[in-house]
C-alpha positions in Angstrom: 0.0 0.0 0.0 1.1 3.7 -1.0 2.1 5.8 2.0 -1.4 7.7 1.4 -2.9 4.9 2.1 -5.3 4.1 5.2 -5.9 1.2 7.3 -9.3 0.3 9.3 -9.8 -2.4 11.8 -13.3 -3.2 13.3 -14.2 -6.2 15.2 -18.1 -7.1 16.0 -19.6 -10.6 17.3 -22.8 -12.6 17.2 -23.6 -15.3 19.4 -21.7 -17.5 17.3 -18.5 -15.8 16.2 -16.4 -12.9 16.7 -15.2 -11.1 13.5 -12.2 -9.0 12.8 -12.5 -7.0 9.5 -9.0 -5.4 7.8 -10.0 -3.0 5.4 -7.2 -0.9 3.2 -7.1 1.7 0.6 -4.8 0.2 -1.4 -4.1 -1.6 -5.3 -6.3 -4.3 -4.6 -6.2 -7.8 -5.6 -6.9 -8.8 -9.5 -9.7 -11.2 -9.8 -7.5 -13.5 -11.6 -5.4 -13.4 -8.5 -7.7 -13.3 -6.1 -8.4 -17.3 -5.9 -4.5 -17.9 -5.9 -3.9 -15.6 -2.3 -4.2 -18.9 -0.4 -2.1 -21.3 -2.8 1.7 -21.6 -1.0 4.3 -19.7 -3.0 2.3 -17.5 -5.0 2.8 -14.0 -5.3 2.9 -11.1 -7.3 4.8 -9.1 -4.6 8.8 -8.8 -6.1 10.6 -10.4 -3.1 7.6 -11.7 -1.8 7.4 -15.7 -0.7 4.0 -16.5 -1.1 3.3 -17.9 2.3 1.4 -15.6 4.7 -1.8 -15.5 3.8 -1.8 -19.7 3.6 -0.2 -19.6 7.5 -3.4 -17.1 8.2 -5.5 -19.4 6.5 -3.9 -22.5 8.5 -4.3 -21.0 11.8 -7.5 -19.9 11.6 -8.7 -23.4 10.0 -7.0 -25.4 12.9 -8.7 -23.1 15.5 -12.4 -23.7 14.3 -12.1 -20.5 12.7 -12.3 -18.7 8.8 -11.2 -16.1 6.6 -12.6 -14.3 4.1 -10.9 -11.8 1.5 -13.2 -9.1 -0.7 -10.9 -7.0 -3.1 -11.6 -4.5 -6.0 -8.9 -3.8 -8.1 -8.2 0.2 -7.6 -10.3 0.8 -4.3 -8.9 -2.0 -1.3 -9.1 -4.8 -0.2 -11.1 -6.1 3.0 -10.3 -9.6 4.9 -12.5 -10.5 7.4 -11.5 -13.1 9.8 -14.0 -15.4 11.7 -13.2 -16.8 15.2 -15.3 -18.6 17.1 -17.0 -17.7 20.6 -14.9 -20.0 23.2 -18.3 -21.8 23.9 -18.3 -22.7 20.5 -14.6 -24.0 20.3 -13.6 -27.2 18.1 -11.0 -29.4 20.4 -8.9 -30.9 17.0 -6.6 -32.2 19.4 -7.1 -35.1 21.9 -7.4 -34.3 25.6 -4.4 -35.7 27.0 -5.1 -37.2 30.3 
């Protein structure tokens, strides 16, 4: 993003989930690209190693949780991410006695 460019972050909840929205102002994602963000080494960044948004994307899976991207080419790009409530918490991993 250009140094003119502005972040927002706004969280809100529902008795289900808790969600964390990222908005920008900056390029924005091609469509064409847009499908790819999550796919390990791909980028369009020069220097870039394609694996942050599939680490996000990891976590949030392995913790019951989602993400979401919405980008328009020109305008921003928003990802929202989608935790769940603790009383709605997946256990993935055994209880170890």
């Amino acid at each position: 993003m250009k140094d003119s460019g502005v972040i927002r972050v706004s969280a809100t909840a529902d008795d289900e989930f808790v969600f964390v929205r990222v908005a920008d102002t900056g390029e924005g994602i091609a469509e064409e690209d847009l499908s790819k963000v999550f796919v390990p080494y791909y980028t369009t960044k020069k220097g870039g190693h394609g694996l942050g948004m599939m680490i996000v994307e990891r976590i949030m899976r392995d913790h019951g949780g989602n993400i979401g991207i919405d980008s328009k080419p020109g305008i921003g790009t928003i990802v929202t991410l989608q935790f769940p409530q603790k009383h709605r918490r997946i256990r993935l991993l055994p209880q170890e006695s």
